[in-house]
N, C-alpha and C positions, 0 to 999 in steps of 0.2 A: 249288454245293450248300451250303445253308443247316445249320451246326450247332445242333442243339438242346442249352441248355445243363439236362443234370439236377441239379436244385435237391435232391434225395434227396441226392444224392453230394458235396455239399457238408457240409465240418465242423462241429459243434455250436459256438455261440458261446462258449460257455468253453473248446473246445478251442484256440481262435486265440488266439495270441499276439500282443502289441502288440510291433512292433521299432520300437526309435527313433532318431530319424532321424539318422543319422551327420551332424555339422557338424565340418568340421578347422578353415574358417575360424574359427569362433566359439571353441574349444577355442585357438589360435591368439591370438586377441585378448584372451581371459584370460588366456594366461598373460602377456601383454606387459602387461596391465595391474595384474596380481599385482606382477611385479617392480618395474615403475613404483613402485609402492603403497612397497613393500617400502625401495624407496631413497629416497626421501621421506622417510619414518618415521624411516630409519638417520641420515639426514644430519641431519634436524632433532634429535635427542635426541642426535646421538654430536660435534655440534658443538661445542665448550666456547664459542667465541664466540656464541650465542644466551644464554649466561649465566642457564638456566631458575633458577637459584639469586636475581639481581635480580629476576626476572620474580616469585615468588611472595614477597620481602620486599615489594613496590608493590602486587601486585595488591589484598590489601583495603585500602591507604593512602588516609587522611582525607579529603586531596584528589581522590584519585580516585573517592571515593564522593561526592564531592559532586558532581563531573563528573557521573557518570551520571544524579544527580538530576534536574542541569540539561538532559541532553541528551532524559532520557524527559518531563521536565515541557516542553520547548519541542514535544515530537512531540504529547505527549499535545494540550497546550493549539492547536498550529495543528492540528491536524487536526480537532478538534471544530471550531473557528473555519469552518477550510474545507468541513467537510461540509454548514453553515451556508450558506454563502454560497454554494457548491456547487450545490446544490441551486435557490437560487433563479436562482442565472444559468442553469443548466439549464433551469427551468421558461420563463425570458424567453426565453429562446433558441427554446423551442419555441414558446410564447405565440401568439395570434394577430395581436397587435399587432407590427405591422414594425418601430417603432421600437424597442421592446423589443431582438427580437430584434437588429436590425442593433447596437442597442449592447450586448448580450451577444456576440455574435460580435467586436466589433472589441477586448473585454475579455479574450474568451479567446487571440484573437491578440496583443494588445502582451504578454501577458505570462507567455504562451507562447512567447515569440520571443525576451524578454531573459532571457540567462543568470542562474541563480538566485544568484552570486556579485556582479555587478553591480546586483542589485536590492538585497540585506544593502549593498554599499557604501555605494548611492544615498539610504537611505534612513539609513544611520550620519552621513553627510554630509548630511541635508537644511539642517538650521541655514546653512549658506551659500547655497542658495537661498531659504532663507524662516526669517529669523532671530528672529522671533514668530509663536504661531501666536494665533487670538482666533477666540473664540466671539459672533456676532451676527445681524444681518440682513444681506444680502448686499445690495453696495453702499449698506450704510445704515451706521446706530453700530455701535460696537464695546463687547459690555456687560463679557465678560472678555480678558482678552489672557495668555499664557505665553511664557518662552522657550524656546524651541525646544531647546536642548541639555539644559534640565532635564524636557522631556517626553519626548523622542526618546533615551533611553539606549541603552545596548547592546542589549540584552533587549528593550526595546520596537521596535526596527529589525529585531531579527533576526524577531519573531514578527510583524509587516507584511510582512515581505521572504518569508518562509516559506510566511505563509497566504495572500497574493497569486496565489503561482507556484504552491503546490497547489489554490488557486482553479479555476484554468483548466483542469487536468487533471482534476480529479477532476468540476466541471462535464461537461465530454466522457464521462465515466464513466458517471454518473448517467444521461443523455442519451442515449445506446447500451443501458442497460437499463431506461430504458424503454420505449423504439422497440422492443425487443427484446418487449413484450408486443403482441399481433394489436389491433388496434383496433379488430375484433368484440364484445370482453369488453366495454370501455367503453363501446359503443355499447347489447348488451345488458343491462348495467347501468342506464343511463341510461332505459330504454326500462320497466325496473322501478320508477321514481321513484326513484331514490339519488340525492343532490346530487353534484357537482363531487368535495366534499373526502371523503364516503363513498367515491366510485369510487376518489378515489387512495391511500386509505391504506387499504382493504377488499378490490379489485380489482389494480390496477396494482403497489401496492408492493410486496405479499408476493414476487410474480412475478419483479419488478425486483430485488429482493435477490437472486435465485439466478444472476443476469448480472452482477449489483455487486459481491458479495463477491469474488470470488476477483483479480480487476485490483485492486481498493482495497486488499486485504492487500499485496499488491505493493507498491502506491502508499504504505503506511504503511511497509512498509520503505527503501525509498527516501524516503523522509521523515526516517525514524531516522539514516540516513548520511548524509544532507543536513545535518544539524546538527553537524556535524563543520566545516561552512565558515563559520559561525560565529566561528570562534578567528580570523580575519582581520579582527572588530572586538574584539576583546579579551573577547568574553565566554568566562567559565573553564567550558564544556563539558567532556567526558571529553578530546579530544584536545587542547583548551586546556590541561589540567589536568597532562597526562603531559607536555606540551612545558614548561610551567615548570619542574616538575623537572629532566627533563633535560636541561634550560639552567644548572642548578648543579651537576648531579654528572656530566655528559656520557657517561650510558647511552643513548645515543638508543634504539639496537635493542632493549634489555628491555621497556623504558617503550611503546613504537611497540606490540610484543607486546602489553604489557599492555591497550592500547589496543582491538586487533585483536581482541584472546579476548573480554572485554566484550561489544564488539561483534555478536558470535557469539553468544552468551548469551541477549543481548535478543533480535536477530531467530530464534532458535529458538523461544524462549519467543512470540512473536509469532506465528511461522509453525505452530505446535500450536496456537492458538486461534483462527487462520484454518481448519486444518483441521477443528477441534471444531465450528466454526461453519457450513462448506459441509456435515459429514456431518448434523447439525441438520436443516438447510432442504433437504436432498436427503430427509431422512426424512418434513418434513413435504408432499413433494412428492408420495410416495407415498401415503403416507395419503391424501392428496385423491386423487388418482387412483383410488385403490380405491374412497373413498367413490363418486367422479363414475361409476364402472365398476358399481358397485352400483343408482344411480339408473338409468342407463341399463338395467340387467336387470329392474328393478321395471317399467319404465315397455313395455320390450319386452313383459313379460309381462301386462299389462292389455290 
């Protein structure tokens, strides 16, 4: 026999009350992570060996503000370099010419594959394999000639060796966003007379930023901590900077601190303006879409 269920006899919906949903595991997992929390907190502030008292005589020390100059001016300046260069190995890579590409790809593999430590060496050391370098015709005269140890300094090594190896990655980036846009748009575009370079900075790019930004903030910070390996050819970066100190008054652990907190600073500061950035381009994603959602109601109702 079939119940009928009467819909009458059912309660008004403000009579019903919401119950919610009992979790013990979850309830269970906070508090493990509360106390975790908790002794963390205790050990690092109740230890007198972190010595927070050296920690904030260095922290705005002379040297160490020059550090950080040197290490946000090495980010700042390879990453523009790279985004540069970035870009066009991406475009050869996709290109229709094969040769292009095959030598964009064999680009993004050599140097992709050597450690970013080996390449700051290779490139501190180049003067033993090529101990002048000269500007001319190739297998012709020679009109200038340099040596190599007075072109090749610390600085100029590290930011070859830097913008190199974020070369390759950030190529691949670019390149996944803008695959990431339908190849309909450009086709339609093209189909309206736009040129080549209308479609991609009209069409394709705006698109491709909303796939680029959020991996490339990424990549900038890992850029920022990447210059920290640096201090293996002598340039006086932040962690360059904290380890000569503490080679004369042998605070390693304060200084090391002072180093670490920095460090945290700038990638915060960084990681807000990644996010100012994707909330931006997700707003302007909307807008379009309303407008495009708009055109399509105009054009339904004709």
């Amino acid at each position: 026999m079939t119940k009928v269920l009467n819909v009458d006899a059912l309660p008004e919906p403000s009579v019903l009350k919401r119950v919610k949903r009992r979790r013990p595991g979850l309830l269970v997992a906070n508090a493990i992570v509360l106390v975790l929390a908790a002794m963390a907190v205790t050990t690092i502030f109740t230890n007198p060996r972190f010595e927070w008292e050296t920690v904030g005589k260095y922290f705005f020390e002379i040297r160490v503000m020059k550090g950080i100059g040197v290490s946000i001016g090495m980010t700042a300046a390879t990453m523009v370099l790279s985004l540069v260069s970035g870009t066009l190995v991406a475009l050869m890579r996709m290109g229709d010419s094969r040769l292009m590409s095959t030598v964009a790809a064999a680009f993004i593999w050599v140097f992709r594959s050597i450690p970013m430590l080996v390449q700051l060496l290779f490139w501190y050391n180049l003067a033993a394999l090529f101990p002048t370098l000269s500007l001319g015709i190739p297998w012709g005269p020679r009109f200038i000639t340099f040596d190599s140890n007075s072109v090749i300094g610390p600085l100029t090594a590290a930011i070859i060796g830097l913008t190199l190896h974020e070369t390759a990655y950030i190529a691949e980036l670019i390149r996944s966003g803008l695959l990431a846009v339908p190849d309909g748009q450009r086709q339609a575009a093209s189909a309206l007379g736009l040129t080549p370079a209308q479609i991609f900075f009209r069409i394709t790019l705006p698109q491709a930023l909303r796939v680029i930004v959020p991996p490339m903030g990424n990549e900038l910070i890992s850029l920022l901590k990447a210059t920290s390996l640096v201090s293996v050819i002598t340039l006086a970066d932040l962690l360059y900077s904290v380890q000569l100190i503490y080679a004369k008054n042998f605070q390693t652990v304060p200084l090391l601190i002072v180093a670490a907190i920095w460090y945290m600073i700038i990638t915060g500061a960084i990681t807000l303006l990644q996010q100012r950035l994707e909330r931006r381009l997700g707003r302007h994603t909307l807008i379009s879409a309303d407008k495009a959602g708009k055109v399509k109601r105009i054009e339904h109702s004709v």
